[in-house]
NUGUDREN-786336 format. One record per residue (C-alpha): residue in one letter; chain; x, y, z. Coordinates in pm, whole numbers, plus 50000, padded with zeros to 5 digits. Layout:
N
+--------+------+-------+-------+-------+
: vexmar : mifi :     X :     Y :     Z :
+--------+------+-------+-------+-------+
:      A :    A :     X :     Y :     Z :
...
+--------+------+-------+-------+-------+
//
This chain:
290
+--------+------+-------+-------+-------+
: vexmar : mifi :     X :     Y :     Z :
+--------+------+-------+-------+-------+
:      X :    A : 14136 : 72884 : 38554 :
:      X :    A : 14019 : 73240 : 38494 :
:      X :    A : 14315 : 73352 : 38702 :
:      X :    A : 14547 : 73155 : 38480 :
:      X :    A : 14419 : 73353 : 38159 :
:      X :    A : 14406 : 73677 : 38339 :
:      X :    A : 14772 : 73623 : 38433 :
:      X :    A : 14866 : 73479 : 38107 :
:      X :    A : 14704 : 73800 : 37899 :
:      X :    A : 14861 : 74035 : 38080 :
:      X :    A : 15197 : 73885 : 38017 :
:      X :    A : 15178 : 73863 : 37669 :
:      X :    A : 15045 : 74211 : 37671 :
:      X :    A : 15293 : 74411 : 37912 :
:      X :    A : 15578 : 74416 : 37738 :
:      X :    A : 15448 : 74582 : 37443 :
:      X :    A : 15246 : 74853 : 37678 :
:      X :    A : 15535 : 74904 : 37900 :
:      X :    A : 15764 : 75022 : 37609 :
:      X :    A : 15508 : 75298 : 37514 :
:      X :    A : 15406 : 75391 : 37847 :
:      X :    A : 15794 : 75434 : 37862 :
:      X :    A : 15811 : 75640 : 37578 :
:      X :    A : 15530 : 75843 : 37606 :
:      X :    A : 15643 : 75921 : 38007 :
:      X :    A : 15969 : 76037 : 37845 :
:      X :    A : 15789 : 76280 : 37598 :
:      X :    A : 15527 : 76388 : 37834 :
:      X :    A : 15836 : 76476 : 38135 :
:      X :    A : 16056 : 76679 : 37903 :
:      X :    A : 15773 : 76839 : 37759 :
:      X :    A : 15623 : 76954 : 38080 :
:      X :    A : 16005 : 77144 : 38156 :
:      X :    A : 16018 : 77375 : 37806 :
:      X :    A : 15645 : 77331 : 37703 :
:      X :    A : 15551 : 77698 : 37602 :
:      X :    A : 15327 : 77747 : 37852 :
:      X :    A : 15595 : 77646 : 38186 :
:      X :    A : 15599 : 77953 : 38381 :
:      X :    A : 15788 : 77831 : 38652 :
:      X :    A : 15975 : 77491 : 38829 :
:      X :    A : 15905 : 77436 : 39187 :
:      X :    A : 16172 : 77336 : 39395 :
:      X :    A : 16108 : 77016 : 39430 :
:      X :    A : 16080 : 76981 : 39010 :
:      X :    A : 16365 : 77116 : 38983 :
:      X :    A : 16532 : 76990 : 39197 :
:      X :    A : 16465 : 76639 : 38995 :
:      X :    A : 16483 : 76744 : 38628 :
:      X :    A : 16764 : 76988 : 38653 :
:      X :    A : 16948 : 76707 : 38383 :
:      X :    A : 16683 : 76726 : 38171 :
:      X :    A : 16677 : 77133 : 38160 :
:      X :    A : 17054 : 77134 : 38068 :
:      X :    A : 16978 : 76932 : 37741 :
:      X :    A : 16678 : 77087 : 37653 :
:      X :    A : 16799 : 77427 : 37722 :
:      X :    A : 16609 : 77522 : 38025 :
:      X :    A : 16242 : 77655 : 38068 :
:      X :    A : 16280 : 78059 : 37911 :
:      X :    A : 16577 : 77943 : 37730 :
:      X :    A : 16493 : 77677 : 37508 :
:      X :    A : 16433 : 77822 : 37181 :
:      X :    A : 16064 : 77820 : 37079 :
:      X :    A : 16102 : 77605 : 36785 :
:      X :    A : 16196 : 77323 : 37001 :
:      X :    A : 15905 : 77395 : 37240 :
:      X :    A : 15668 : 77410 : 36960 :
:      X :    A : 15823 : 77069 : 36812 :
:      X :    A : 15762 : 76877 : 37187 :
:      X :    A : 15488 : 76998 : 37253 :
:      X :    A : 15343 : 76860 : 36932 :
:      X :    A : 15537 : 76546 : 36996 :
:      X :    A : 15299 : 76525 : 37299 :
:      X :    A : 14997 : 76561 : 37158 :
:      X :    A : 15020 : 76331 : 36919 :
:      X :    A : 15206 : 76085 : 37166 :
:      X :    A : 14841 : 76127 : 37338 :
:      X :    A : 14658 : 76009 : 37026 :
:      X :    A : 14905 : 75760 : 36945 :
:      X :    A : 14912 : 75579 : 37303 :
:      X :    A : 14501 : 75561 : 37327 :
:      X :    A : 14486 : 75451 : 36954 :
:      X :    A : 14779 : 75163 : 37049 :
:      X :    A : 14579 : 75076 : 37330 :
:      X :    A : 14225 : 75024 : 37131 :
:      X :    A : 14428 : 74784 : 36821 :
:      X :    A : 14612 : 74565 : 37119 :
:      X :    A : 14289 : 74543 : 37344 :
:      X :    A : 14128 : 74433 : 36918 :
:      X :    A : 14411 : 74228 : 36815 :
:      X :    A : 14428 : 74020 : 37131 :
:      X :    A : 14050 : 73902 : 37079 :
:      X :    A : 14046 : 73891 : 36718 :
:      X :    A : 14417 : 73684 : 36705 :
:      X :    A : 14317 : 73462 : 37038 :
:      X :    A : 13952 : 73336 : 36997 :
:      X :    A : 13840 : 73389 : 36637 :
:      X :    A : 14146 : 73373 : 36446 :
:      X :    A : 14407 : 73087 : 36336 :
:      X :    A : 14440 : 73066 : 36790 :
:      X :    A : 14051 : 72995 : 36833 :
:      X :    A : 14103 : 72657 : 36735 :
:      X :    A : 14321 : 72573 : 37039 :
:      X :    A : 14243 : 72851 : 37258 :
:      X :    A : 13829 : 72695 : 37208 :
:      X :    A : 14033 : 72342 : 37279 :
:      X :    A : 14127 : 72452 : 37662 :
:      X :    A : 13903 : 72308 : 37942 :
:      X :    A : 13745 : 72642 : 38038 :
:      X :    A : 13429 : 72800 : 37936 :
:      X :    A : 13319 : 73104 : 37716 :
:      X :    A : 13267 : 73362 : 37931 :
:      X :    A : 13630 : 73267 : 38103 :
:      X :    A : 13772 : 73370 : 37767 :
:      X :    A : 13556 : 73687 : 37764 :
:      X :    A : 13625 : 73777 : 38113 :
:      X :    A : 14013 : 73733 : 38108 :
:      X :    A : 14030 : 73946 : 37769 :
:      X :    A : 13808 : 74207 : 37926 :
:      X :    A : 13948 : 74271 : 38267 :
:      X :    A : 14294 : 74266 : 38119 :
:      X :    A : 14185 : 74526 : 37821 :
:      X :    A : 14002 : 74751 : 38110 :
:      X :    A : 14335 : 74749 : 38306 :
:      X :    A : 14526 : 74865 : 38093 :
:      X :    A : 14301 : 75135 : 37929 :
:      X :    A : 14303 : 75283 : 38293 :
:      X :    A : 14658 : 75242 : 38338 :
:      X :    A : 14684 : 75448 : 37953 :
:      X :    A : 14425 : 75708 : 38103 :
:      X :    A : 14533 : 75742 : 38433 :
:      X :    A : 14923 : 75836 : 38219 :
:      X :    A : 14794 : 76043 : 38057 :
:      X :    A : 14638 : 76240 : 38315 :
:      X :    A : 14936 : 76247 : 38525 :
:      X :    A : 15129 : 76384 : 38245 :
:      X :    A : 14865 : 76670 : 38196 :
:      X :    A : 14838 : 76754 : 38556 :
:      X :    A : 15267 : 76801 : 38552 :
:      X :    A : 15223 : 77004 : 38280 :
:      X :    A : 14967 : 77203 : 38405 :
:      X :    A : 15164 : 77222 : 38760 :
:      X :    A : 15456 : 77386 : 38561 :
:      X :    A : 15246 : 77624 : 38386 :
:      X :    A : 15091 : 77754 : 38703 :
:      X :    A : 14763 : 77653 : 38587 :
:      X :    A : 14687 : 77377 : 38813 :
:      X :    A : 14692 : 77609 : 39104 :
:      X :    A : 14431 : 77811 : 38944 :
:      X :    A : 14212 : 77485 : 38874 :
:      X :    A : 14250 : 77395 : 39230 :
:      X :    A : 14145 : 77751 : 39395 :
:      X :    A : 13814 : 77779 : 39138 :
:      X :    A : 13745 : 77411 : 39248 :
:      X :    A : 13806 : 77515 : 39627 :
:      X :    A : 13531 : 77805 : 39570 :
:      X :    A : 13271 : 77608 : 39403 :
:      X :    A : 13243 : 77376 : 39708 :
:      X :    A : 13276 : 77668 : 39930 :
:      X :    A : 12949 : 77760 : 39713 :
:      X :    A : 12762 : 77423 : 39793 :
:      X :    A : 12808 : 77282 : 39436 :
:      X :    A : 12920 : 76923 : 39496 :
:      X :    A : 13205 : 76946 : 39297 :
:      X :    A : 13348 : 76618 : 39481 :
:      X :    A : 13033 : 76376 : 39415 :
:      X :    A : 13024 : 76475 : 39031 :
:      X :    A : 13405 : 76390 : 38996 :
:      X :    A : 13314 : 76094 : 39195 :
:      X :    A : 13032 : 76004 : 38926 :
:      X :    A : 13260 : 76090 : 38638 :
:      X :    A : 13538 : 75848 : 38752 :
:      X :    A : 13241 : 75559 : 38789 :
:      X :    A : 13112 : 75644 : 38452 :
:      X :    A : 13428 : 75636 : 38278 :
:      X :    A : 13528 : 75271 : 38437 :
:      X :    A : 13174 : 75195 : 38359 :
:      X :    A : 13215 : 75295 : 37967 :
:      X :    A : 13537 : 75067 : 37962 :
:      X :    A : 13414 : 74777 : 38024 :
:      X :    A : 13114 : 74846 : 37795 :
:      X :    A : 13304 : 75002 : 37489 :
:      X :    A : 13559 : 74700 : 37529 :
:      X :    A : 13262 : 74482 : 37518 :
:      X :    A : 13064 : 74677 : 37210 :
:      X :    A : 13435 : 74559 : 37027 :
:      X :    A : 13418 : 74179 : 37159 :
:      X :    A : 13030 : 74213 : 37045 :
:      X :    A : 13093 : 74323 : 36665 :
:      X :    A : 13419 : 74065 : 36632 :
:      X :    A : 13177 : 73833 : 36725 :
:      X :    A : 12913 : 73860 : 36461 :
:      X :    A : 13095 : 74010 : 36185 :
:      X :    A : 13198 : 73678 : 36068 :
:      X :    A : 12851 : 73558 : 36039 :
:      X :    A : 12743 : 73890 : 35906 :
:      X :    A : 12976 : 73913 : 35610 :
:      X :    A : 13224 : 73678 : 35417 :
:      X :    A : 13499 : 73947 : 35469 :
:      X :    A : 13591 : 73900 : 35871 :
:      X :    A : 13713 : 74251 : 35909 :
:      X :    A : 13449 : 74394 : 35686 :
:      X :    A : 13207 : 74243 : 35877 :
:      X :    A : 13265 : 74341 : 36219 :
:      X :    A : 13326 : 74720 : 36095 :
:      X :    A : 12950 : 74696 : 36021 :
:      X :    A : 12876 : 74533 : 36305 :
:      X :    A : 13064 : 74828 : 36564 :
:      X :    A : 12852 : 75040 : 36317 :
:      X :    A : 12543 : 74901 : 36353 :
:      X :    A : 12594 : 74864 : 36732 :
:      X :    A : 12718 : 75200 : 36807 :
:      X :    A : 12438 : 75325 : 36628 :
:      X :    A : 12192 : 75126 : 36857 :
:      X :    A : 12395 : 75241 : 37198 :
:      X :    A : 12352 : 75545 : 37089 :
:      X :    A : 11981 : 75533 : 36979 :
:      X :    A : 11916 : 75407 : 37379 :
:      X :    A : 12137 : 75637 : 37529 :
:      X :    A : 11931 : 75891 : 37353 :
:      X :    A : 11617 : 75774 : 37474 :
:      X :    A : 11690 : 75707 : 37797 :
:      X :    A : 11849 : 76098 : 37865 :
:      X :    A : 11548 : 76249 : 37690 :
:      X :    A : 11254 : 76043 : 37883 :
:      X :    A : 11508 : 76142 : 38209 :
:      X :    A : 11543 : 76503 : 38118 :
:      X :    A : 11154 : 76528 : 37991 :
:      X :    A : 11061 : 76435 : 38327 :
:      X :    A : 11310 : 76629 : 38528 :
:      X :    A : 11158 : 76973 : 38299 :
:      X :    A : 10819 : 76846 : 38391 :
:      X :    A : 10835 : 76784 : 38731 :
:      X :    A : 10772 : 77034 : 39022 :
:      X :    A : 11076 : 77267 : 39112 :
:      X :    A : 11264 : 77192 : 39420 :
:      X :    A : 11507 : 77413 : 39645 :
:      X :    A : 11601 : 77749 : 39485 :
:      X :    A : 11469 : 77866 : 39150 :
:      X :    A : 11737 : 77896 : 38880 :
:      X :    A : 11768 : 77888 : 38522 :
:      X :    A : 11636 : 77652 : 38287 :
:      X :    A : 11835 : 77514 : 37987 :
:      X :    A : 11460 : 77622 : 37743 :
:      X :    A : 11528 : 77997 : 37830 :
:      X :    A : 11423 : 78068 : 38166 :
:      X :    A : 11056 : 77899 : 38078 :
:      X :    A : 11040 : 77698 : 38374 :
:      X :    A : 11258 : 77664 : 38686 :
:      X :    A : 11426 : 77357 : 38766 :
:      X :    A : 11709 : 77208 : 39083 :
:      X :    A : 12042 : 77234 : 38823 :
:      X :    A : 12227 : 77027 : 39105 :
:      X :    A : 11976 : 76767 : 39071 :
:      X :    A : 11943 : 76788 : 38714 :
:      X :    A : 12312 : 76735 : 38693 :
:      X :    A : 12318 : 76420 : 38910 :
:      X :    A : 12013 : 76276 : 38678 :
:      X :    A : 12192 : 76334 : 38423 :
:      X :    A : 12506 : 76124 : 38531 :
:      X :    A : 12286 : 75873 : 38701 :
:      X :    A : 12091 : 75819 : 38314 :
:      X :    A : 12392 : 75795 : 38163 :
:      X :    A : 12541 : 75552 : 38355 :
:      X :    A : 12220 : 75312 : 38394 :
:      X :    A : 12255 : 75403 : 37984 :
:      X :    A : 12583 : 75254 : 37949 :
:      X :    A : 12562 : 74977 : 38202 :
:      X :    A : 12235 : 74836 : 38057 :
:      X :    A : 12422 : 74900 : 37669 :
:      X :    A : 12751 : 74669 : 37806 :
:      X :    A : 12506 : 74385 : 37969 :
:      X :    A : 12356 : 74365 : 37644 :
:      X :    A : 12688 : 74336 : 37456 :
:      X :    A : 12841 : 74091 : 37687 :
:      X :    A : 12575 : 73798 : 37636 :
:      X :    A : 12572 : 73890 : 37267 :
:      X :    A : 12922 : 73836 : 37273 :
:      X :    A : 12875 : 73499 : 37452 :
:      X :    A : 12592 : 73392 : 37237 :
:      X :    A : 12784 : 73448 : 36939 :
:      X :    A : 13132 : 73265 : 37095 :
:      X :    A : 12901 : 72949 : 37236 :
:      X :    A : 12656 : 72905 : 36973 :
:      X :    A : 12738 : 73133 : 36647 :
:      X :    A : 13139 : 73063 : 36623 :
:      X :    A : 13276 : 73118 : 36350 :
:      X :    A : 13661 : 73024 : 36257 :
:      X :    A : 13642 : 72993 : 35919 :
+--------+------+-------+-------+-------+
//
């Protein structure tokens, strides 16, 4: 039955993402061609968007007014997609299980977290899909502007250096799927128990995110500082290097670096177990459609 939902959300919710990530694909391609700062097609680019050179005037020949105006466009396309992305992933909780829907979707033989699960693995999917868009759109425009070569021979010499460039990206990408699920959760959470906090649904759950976020951040806090405290406190291993108090005490900044990421994802793991069975206390034994 979970599959059922999952499949069901994500119908009622690609159309409406398809027709931005359309749109925004559109702005983010013929930006990338007479952005300001394309120095340069490769073949193979263009090659492909020879069309869209001839109406926008070509790469040095498009006036700058017109590169200034689309490359705004893109920016706030950028803003615009993530902030579409946040409302949908709100709306379709707030519409389906505590709004005017709750009283039929509650109705259908399938339990709580089923609910929660279906909305959240459909909300995390497409938040990648609107990141992952966005960073292919950044990467073409950096590949145009001859940036992304430089990017890619600086990474190239920090490995050559020992820094483990790959693992850290590695830890990034974990964190960042990791901070999906529990930011889409810290949402689900406050919908939850901002009708039972205040008479005013929407009111409510604004102080509820508030109150929450404050909290996540309160741990997070806590947990980096007892992780960094001991990491300055500890004895130093391998070379001797610089320490972020001003050279009073030498510490491993490869292995500070991977504490860090490690506390921070332990951080926001522990924050989005915490929201989830709020948000399934709240939806089994605190529900409020009224």
């Amino acid at each position: 039955m979970l599959m059922t939902l999952f499949k069901h959300e994500m119908r009622a919710t690609a159309k409406t993402f398809m027709w931005f990530y359309i749109a925004f694909a559109a702005i983010a391609v013929v930006n990338a061609f007479i952005s300001p700062f394309a120095g340069g097609i490769s073949p193979a680019l263009a090659q492909s968007g020879g069309a869209i050179q001839t109406i926008a005037g070509g790469g040095d020949f498009a006036p700058n007014a017109i590169k200034g105006v689309f490359m705004a466009l893109y920016i706030a396309s950028i803003f615009v997609i993530a902030l579409v992305t946040v409302v949908i992933i709100i709306l379709r909780f707030y519409r389906n299980l505590l709004g005017d829907e709750g009283y039929l979707m509650m109705t259908l033989p399938v339990t709580r977290e089923q609910h929660i699960l279906s909305k959240m693995f459909a909300a995390v999917i497409w938040s990648v899909c609107t990141f992952v868009l966005v960073i292919l759109s950044l990467l073409l425009l950096l590949h145009n502007s001859g940036a992304l070569a430089a990017i890619t021979n600086g990474s190239n010499d920090l490995l050559a250096n020992g820094t483990p460039l790959d693992r850290w990206i590695t830890q990034i990408v974990i964190i960042l799927i990791v901070s999906t699920f529990t930011s889409t959760l810290m949402f689900y959470a406050a919908m939850s128990i901002g009708p039972n906090l205040l008479k005013n649904r929407i009111g409510g759950s604004i102080l509820a995110f508030i109150i929450i976020y404050i909290a996540s951040q309160v741990v997070m806090s806590v947990i980096l500082w007892g992780m960094s405290s001991a990491i300055i406190g500890a004895p130093p291993s391998g070379p001797r290097g610089p320490n972020v108090l001003g050279n009073l005490m030498p510490i491993n900044m490869i292995g500070a670096v991977d504490t860090f990421f490690w506390g921070t994802l332990v951080g926001t793991a522990a924050i989005g177990v915490v929201c989830w069975f709020l948000t399934r206390y709240m939806l089994k034994r605190k529900l409020n459609l009224a």
